[in-house]
N, C-alpha and C positions, 0 to 999 in steps of 0.2 A: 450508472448508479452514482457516481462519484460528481457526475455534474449536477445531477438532482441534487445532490446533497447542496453545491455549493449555492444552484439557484435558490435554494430554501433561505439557507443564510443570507445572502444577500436580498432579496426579497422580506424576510423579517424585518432586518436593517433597513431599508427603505419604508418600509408599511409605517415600523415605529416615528418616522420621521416626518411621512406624507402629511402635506397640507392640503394637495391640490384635489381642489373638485374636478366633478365632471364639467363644468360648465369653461375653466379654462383651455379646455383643450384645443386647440386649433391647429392648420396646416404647418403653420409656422413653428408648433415644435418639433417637427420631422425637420428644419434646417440641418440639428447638428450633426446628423449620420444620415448616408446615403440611402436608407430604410426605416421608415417606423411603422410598425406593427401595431395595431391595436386590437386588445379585445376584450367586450365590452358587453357588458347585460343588454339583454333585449327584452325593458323591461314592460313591453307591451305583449311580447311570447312569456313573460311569466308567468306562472300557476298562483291560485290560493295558498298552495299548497308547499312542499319541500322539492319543486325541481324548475326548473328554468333556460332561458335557453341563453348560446354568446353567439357573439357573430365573431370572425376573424377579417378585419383589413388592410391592407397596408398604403402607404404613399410612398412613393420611390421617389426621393427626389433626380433620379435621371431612369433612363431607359432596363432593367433589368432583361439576364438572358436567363438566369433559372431561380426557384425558390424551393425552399424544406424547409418544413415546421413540426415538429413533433410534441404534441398535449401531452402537459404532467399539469397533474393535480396532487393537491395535500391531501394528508389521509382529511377522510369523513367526507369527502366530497368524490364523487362516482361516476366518470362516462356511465351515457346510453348509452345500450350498445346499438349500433348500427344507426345512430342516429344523424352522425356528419354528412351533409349532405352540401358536395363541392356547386359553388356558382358558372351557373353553364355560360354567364357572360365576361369571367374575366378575365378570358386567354387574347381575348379582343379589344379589350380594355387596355391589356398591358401592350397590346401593342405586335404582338405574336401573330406572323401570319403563317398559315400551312402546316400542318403537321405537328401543331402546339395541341399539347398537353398539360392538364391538371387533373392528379388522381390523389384520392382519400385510399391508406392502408388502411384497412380497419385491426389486425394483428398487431401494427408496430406504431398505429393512432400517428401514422405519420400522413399529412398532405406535402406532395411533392410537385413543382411543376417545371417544363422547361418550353421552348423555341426547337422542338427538330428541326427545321428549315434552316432554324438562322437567319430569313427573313424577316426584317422589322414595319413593324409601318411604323408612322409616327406615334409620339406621346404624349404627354404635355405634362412634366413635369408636375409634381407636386399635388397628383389626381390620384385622391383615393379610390381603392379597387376591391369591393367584396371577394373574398376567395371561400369565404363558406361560413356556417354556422355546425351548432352540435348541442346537445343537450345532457344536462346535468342533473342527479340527485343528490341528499345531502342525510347522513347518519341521523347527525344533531342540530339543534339550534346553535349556531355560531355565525360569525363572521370569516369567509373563505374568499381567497384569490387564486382561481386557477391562470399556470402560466405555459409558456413554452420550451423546451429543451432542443438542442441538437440546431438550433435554426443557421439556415444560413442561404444567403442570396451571392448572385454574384454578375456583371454587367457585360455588354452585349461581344466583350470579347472572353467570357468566362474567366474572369478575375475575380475574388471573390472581394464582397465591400461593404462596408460595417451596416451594422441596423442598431436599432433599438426598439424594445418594449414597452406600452405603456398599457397598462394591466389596470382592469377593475375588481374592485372588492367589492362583495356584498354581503351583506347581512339576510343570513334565512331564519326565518321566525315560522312557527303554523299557520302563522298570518298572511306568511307571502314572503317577497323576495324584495329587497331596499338596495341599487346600489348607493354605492357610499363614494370613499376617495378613488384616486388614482396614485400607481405609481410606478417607475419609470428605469427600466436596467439595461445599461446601454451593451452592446458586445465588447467595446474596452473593459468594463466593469468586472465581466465575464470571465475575458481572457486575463487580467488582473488577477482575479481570484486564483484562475487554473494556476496561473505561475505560481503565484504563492502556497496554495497546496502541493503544488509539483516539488517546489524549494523546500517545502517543509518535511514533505514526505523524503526526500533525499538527503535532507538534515538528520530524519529519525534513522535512515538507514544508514548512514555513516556511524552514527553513535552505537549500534546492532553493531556494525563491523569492527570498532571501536573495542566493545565491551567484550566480542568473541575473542579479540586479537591478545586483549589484557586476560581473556581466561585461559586460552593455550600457551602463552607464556608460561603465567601461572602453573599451569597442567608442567608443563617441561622442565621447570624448576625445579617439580615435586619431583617429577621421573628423574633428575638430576640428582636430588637431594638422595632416593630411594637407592640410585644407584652408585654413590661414594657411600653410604649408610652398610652396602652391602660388598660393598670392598674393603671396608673397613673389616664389618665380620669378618670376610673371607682370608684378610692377614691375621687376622690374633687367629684364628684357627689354624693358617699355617704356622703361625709362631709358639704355637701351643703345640703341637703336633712336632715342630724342631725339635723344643725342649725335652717332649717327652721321647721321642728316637733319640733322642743325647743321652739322656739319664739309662735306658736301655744299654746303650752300648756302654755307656760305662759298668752299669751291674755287671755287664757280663766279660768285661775285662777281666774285673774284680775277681769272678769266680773262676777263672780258667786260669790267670796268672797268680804263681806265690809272692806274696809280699817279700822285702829282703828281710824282713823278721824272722819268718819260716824258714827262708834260704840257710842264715846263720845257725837258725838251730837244729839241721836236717844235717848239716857239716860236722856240725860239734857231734852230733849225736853217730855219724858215723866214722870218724875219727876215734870215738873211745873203745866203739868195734874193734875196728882192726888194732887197736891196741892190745884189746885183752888176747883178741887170737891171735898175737905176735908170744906174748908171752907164757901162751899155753903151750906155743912150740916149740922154746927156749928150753922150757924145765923137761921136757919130753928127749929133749937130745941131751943134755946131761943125766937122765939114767942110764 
């Protein structure tokens, strides 16, 4: 999903830029990657109508030992189904002898092919190879380019080595089918992209880990803060709790012990006792 997205954008970017017609095309621009692929309105299988047909080819400029292509399309634009129908002549073509294959997925719209043997015959460089056709529907009148995803060749020691695409647009009218420009995304382009989403996405995820690391912080400071907040309680409470066991024991000093005010006057007071009954005992022996 994530490649379709990027082939979209890059392919937009390209579209907005294209100059080139169909009539430039030739062998020669298959020089700068070791594969180009073309696929191209067959606008002789085209309808009156909103469907059409591509063909798919490519030109290797050296000998390939396998290939995978998988069809994406822009919305409004709809495989037939069952329509892809592989060329029974270009396992021979490339050069493949014995126990070569080329098959059409129609579940994952992937054509895949390779060299069981590993046997080559010769090639000749720079020979385009029909590998199949397929057919298309269309929602709306617009201008649409279907393209490929997931592609990948690789050479006759299974190495894998670069290609590029060079894609036609066309215009569907109720009138019929017009191709128009070409344009052109090479696998550096591709795998450019990938990095830079890969970079970016690992950029956005740093900045995630970032922002968690600054809210658990955060978070611990508070459980910090909640927790001196609540020691703090927990000392006026003891210290509140001191004061009042202090004041306690003092009350009750207060009332079990006499003051020396009391002590004096509890003295006096029995001092004048025994006075008087000294002197009630005086006058009692002189009668």
């Amino acid at each position: 999903m994530k490649l379709k997205k990027l082939l979209s954008g890059i392919l937009a970017a390209v579209v907005a830029a294209s100059t080139i017609s169909m009539a430039t095309i030739t062998a020669a621009s298959a020089a700068d990657s070791d594969v180009t692929i073309y696929v191209t309105l067959d606008t002789d299988a085209s309808s009156t109508g909103n469907e059409a047909t591509y063909t798919i080819s490519i030109v290797p400029n050296q000998q390939i030992g396998t290939l995978q292509m998988q069809l994406d399309f822009p919305e409004g634009l709809e495989y037939v189904a069952d329509s892809f129908e592989v060329s029974s002549t270009a396992a021979t073509e490339l050069g493949w002898y014995g126990g070569n294959i080329i098959e059409w997925t129609e579940s994952t719209q992937i054509v895949s092919g390779y060299c069981l043997s590993a046997v080559f015959d010769d090639y000749t460089a720079g020979t385009e190879v029909v590998v199949g056709t397929f057919k298309v529907t269309v929602a709306d009148d617009s201008v649409y380019t279907p393209t490929l995803t997931y592609c990948e060749f690789t050479d006759t020691d299974y190495s894998i080595i670069t290609y590029e695409m060079v894609l036609t647009t066309a215009s569907y009218t109720s009138d019929g089918v017009t191709a128009g420009d070409t344009v052109t995304i090479t696998s550096e382009e591709i795998e450019a992209a990938e990095n830079s989403a890969t970079t970016t996405a690992a950029a956005a995820d740093d900045e995630d880990e970032d922002d968690d690391s600054n809210t658990s912080a955060t978070s611990a400071n508070d459980e910090d803060t909640d927790t001196n907040s609540d020691s703090s309680s927990s000392g006026s409470a003891t210290n509140s709790s001191d004061s009042s066991d202090d004041g306690s024991t003092d009350s009750s000093s207060s009332d079990s012990t006499p003051s020396t005010g009391v002590k004096v006057a509890f003295g006096a007071s029995l001092f004048v006792v025994v006075g008087v009954i000294g002197a009630v005992a005086i006058k009692k022996r002189k009668k």
